[in-house]
N, CA, C and O atoms as a GROMACS GRO file, in nm:
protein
  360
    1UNK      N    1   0.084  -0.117   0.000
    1UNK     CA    2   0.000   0.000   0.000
    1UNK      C    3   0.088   0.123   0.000
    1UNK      O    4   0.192   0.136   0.066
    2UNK      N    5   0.032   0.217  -0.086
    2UNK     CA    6   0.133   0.351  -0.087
    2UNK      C    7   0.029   0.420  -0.020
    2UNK      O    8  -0.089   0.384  -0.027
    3UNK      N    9   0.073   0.530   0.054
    3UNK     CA   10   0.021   0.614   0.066
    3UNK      C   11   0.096   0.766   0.092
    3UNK      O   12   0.194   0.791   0.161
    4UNK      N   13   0.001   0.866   0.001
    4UNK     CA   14   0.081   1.048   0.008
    4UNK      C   15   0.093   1.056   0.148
    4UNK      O   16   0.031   0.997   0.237
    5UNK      N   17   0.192   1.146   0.150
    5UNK     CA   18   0.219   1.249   0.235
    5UNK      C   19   0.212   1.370   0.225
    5UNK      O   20   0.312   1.442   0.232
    6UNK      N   21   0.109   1.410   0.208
    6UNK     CA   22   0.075   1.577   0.198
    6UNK      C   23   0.186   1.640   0.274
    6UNK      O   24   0.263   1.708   0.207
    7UNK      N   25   0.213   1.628   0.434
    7UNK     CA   26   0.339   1.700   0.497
    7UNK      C   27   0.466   1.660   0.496
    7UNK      O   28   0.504   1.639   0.611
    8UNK      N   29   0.546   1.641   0.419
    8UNK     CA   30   0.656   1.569   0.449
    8UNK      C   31   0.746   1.645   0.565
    8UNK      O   32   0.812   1.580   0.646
    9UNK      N   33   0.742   1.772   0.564
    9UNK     CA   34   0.821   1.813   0.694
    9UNK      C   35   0.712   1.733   0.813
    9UNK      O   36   0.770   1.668   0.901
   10UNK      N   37   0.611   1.735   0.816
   10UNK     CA   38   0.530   1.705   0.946
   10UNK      C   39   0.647   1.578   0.994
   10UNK      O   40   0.707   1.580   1.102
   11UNK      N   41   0.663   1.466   0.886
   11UNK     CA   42   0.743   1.337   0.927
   11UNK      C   43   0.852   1.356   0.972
   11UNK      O   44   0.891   1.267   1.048
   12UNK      N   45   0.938   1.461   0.951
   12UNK     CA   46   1.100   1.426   0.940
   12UNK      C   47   1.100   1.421   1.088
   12UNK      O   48   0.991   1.461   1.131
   13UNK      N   49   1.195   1.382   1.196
   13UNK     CA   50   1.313   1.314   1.093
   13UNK      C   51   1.270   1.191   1.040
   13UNK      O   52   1.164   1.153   1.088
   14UNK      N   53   1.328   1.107   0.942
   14UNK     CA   54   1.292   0.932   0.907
   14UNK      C   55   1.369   0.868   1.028
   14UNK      O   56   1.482   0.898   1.067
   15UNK      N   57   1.290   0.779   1.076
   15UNK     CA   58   1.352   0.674   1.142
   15UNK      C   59   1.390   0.552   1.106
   15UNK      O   60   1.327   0.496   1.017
   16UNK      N   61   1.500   0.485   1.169
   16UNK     CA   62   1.557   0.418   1.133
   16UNK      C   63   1.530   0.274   1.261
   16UNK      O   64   1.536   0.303   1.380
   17UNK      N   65   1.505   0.144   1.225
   17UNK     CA   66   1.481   0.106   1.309
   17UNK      C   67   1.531  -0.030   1.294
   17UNK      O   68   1.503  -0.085   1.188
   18UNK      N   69   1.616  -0.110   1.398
   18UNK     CA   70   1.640  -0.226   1.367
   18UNK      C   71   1.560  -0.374   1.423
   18UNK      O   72   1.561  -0.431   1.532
   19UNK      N   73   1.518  -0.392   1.342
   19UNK     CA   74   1.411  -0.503   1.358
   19UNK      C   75   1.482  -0.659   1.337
   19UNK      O   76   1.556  -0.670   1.239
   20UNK      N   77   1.471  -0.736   1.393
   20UNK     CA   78   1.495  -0.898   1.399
   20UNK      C   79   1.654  -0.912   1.290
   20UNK      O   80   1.676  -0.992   1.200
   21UNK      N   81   1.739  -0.802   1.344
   21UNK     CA   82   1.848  -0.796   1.278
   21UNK      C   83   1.875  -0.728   1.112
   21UNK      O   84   1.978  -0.735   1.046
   22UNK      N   85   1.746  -0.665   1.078
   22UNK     CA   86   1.760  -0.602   0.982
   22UNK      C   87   1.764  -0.459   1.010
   22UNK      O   88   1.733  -0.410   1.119
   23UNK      N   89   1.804  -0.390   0.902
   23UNK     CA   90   1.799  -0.215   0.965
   23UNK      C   91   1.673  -0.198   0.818
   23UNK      O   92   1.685  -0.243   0.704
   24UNK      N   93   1.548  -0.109   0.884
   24UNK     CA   94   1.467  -0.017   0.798
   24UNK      C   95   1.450   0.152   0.804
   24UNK      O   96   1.403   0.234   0.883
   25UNK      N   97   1.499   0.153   0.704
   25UNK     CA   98   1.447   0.332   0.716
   25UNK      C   99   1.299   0.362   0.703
   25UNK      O  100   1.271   0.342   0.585
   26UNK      N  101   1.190   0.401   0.772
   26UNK     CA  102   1.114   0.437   0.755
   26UNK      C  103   1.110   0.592   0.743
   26UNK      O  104   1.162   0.658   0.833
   27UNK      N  105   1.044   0.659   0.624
   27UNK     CA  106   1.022   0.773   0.558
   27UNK      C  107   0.884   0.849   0.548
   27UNK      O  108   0.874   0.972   0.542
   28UNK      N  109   0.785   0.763   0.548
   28UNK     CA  110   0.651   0.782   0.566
   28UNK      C  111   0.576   0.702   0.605
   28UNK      O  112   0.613   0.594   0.650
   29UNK      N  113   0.443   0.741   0.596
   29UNK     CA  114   0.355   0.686   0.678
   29UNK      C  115   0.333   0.512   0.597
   29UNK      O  116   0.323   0.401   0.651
   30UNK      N  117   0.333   0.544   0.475
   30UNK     CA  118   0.335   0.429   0.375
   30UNK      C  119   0.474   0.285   0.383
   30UNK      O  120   0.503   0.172   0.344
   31UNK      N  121   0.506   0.368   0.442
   31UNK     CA  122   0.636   0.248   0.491
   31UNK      C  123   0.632   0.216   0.624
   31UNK      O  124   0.672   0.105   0.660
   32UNK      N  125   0.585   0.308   0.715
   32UNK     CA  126   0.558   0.252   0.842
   32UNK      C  127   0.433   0.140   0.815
   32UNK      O  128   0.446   0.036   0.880
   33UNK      N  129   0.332   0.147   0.742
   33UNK     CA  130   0.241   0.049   0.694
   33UNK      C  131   0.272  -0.058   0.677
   33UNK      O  132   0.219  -0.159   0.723
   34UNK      N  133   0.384  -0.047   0.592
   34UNK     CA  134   0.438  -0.164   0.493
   34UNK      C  135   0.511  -0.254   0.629
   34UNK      O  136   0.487  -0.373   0.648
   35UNK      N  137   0.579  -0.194   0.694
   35UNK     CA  138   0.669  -0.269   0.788
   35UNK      C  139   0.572  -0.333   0.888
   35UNK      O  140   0.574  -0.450   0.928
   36UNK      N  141   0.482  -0.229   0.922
   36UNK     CA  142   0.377  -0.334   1.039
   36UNK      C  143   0.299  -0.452   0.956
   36UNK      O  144   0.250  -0.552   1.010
   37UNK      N  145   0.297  -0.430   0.850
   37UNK     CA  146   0.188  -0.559   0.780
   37UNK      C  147   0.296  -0.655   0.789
   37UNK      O  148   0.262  -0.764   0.834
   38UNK      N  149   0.443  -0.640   0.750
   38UNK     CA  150   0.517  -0.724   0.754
   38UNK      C  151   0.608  -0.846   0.880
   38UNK      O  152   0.702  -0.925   0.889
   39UNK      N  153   0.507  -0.791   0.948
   39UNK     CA  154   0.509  -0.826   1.081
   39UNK      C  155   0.688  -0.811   1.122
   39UNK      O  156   0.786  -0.818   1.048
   40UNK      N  157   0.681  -0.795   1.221
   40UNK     CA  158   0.843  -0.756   1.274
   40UNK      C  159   0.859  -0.881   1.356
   40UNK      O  160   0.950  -0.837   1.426
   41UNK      N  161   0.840  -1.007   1.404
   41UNK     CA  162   0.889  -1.124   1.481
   41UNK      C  163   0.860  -1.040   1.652
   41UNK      O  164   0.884  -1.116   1.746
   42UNK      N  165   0.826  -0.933   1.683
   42UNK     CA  166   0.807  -0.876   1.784
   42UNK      C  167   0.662  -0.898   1.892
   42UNK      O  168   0.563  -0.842   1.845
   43UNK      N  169   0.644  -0.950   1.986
   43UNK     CA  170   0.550  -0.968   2.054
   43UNK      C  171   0.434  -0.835   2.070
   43UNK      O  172   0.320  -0.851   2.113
   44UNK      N  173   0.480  -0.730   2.034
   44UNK     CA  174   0.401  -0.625   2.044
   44UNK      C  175   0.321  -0.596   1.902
   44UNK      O  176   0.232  -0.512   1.886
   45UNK      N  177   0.374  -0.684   1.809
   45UNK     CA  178   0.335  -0.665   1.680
   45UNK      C  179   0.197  -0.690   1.634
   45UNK      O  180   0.153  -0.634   1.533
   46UNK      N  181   0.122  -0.780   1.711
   46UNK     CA  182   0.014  -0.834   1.756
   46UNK      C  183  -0.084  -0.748   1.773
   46UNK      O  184  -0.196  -0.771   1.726
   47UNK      N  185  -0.045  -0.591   1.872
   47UNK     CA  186  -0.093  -0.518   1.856
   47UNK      C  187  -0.125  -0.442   1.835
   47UNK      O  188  -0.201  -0.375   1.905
   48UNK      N  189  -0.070  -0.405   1.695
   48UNK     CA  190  -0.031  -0.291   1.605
   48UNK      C  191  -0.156  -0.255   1.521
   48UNK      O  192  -0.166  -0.146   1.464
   49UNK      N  193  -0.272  -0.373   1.514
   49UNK     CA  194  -0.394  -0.346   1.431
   49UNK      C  195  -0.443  -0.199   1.360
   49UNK      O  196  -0.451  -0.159   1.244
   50UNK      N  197  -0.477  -0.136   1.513
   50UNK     CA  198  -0.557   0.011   1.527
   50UNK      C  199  -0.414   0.118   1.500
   50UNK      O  200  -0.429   0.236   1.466
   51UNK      N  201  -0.280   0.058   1.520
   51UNK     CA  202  -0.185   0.187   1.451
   51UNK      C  203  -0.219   0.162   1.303
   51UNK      O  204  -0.242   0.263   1.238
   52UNK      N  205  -0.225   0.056   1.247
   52UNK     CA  206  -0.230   0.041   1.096
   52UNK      C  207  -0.341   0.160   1.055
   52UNK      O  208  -0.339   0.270   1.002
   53UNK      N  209  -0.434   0.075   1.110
   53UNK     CA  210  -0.563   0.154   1.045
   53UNK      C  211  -0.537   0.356   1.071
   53UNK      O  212  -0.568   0.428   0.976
   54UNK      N  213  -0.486   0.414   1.186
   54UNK     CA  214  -0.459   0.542   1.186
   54UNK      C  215  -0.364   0.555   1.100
   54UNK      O  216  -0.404   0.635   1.016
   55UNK      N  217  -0.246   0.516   1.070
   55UNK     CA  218  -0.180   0.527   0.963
   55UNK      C  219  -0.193   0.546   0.810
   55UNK      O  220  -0.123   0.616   0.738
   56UNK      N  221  -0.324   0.448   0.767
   56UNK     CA  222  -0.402   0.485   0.678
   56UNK      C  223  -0.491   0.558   0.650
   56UNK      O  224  -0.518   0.598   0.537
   57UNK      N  225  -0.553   0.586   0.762
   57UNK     CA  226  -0.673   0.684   0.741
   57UNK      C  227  -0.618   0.783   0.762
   57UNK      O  228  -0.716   0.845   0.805
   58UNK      N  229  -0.504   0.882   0.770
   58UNK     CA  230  -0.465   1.026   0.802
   58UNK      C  231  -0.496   1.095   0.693
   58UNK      O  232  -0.396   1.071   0.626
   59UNK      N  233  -0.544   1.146   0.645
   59UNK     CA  234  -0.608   1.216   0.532
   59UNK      C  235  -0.615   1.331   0.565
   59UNK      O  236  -0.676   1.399   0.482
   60UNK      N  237  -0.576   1.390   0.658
   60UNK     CA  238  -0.531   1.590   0.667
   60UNK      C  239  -0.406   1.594   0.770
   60UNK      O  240  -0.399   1.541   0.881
   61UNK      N  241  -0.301   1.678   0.696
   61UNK     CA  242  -0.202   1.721   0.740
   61UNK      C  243  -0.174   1.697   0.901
   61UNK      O  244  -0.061   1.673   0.943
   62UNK      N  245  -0.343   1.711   1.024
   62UNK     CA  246  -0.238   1.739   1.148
   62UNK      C  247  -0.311   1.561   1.198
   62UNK      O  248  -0.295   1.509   1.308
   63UNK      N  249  -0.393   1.497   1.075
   63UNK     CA  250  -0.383   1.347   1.147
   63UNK      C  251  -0.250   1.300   1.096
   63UNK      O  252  -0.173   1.280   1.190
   64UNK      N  253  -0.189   1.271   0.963
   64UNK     CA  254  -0.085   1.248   0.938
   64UNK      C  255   0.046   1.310   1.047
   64UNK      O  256   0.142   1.239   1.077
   65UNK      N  257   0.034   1.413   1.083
   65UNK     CA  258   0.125   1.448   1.233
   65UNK      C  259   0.107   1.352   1.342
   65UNK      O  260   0.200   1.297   1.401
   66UNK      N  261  -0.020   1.332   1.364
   66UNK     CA  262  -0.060   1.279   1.499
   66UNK      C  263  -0.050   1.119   1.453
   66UNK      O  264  -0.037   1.031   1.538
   67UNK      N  265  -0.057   1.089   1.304
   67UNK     CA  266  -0.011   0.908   1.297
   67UNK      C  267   0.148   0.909   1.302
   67UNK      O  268   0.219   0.818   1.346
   68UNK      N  269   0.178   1.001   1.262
   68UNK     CA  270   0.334   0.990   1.275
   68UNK      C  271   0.376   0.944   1.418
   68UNK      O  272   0.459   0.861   1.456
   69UNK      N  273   0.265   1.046   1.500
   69UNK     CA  274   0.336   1.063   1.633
   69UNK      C  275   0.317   0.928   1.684
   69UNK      O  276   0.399   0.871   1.756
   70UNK      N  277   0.219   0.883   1.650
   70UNK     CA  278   0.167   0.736   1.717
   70UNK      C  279   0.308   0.657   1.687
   70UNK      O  280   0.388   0.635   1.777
   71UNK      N  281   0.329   0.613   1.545
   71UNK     CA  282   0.444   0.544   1.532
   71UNK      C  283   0.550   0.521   1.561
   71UNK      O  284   0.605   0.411   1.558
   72UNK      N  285   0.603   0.644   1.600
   72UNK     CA  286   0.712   0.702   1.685
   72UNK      C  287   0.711   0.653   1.816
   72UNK      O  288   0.815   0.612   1.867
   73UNK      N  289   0.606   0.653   1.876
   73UNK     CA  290   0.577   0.579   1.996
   73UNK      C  291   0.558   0.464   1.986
   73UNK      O  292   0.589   0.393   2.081
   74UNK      N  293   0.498   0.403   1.859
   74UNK     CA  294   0.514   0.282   1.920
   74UNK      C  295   0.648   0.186   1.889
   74UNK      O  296   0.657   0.073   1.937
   75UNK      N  297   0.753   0.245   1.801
   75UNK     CA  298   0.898   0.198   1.840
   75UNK      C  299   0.965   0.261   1.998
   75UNK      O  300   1.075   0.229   2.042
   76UNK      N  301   0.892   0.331   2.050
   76UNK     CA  302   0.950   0.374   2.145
   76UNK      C  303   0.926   0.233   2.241
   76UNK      O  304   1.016   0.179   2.304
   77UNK      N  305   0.801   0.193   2.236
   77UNK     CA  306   0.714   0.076   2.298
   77UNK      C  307   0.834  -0.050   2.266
   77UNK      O  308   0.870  -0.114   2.366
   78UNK      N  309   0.897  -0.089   2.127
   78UNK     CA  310   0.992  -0.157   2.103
   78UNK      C  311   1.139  -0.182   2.193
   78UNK      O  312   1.197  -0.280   2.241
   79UNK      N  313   1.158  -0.048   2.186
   79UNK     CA  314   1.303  -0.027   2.283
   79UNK      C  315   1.277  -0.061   2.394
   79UNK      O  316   1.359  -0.138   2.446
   80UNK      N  317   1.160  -0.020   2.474
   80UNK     CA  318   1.136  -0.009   2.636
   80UNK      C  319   1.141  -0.167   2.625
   80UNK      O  320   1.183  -0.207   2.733
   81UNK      N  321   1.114  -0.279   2.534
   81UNK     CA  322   1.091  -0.361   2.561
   81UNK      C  323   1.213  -0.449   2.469
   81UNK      O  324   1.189  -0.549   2.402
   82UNK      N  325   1.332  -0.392   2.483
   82UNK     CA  326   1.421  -0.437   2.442
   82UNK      C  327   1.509  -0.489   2.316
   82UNK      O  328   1.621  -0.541   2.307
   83UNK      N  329   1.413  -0.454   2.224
   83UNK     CA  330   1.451  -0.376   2.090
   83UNK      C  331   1.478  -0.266   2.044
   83UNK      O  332   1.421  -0.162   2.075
   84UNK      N  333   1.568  -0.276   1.964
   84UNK     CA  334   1.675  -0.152   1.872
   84UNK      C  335   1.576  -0.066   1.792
   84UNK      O  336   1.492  -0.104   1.712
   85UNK      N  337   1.598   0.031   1.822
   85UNK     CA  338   1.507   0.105   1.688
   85UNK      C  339   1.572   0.268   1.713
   85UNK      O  340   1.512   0.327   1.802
   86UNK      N  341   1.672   0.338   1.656
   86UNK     CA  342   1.685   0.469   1.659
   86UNK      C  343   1.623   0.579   1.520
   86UNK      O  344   1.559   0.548   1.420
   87UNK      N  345   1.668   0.697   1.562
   87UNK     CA  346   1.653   0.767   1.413
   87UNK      C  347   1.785   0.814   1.372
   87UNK      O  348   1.898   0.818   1.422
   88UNK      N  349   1.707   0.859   1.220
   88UNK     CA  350   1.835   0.837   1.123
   88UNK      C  351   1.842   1.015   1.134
   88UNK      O  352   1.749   1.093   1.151
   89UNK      N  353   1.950   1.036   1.121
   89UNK     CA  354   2.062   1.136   1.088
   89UNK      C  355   1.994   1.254   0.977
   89UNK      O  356   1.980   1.376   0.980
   90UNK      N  357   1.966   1.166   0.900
   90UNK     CA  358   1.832   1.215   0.769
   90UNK      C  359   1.881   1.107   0.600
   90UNK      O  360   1.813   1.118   0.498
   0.00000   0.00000   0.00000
């Protein structure tokens, strides 16, 4: 699934996140998509359902902010629980 980004400043920075020994750059909301459908081997992944769906449905500039923000948090949710996930540099 692709999906626009009407704000691309809203996203920056891209994060970078290392998952089950791979490194992904995520850039938008359309790749944060892509990576949760792709399931990450992560026990929290399970409950990523309702981020998907906000991720897709952001359809004005300050939900696309506020799905960003979700995502962001929920690699934060990753680390606390002992997975790698930083951001990238740009």
């Amino acid at each position: 699934m692709t999906l626009e980004v009407k704000t691309p400043q809203a996203l920056a920075p891209p994060l970078c996140i290392w998952l089950d020994g791979h490194r992904h750059v995520v850039r938008s909301l359309g790749e944060a998509v892509d990576l949760l459908n792709r399931g990450t081997g992560h026990p929290l992944a399970r409950y990523s359902e309702l981020l998907v769906h906000q991720l897709e449905t952001a359809s004005t500039a300050e939900l696309q902010a506020r799905a960003w923000q979700a995502f962001q948090t929920w690699i934060e949710a990753l680390r606390a629980t002992a997975m790698i996930g930083t951001r990238c540099a740009a």
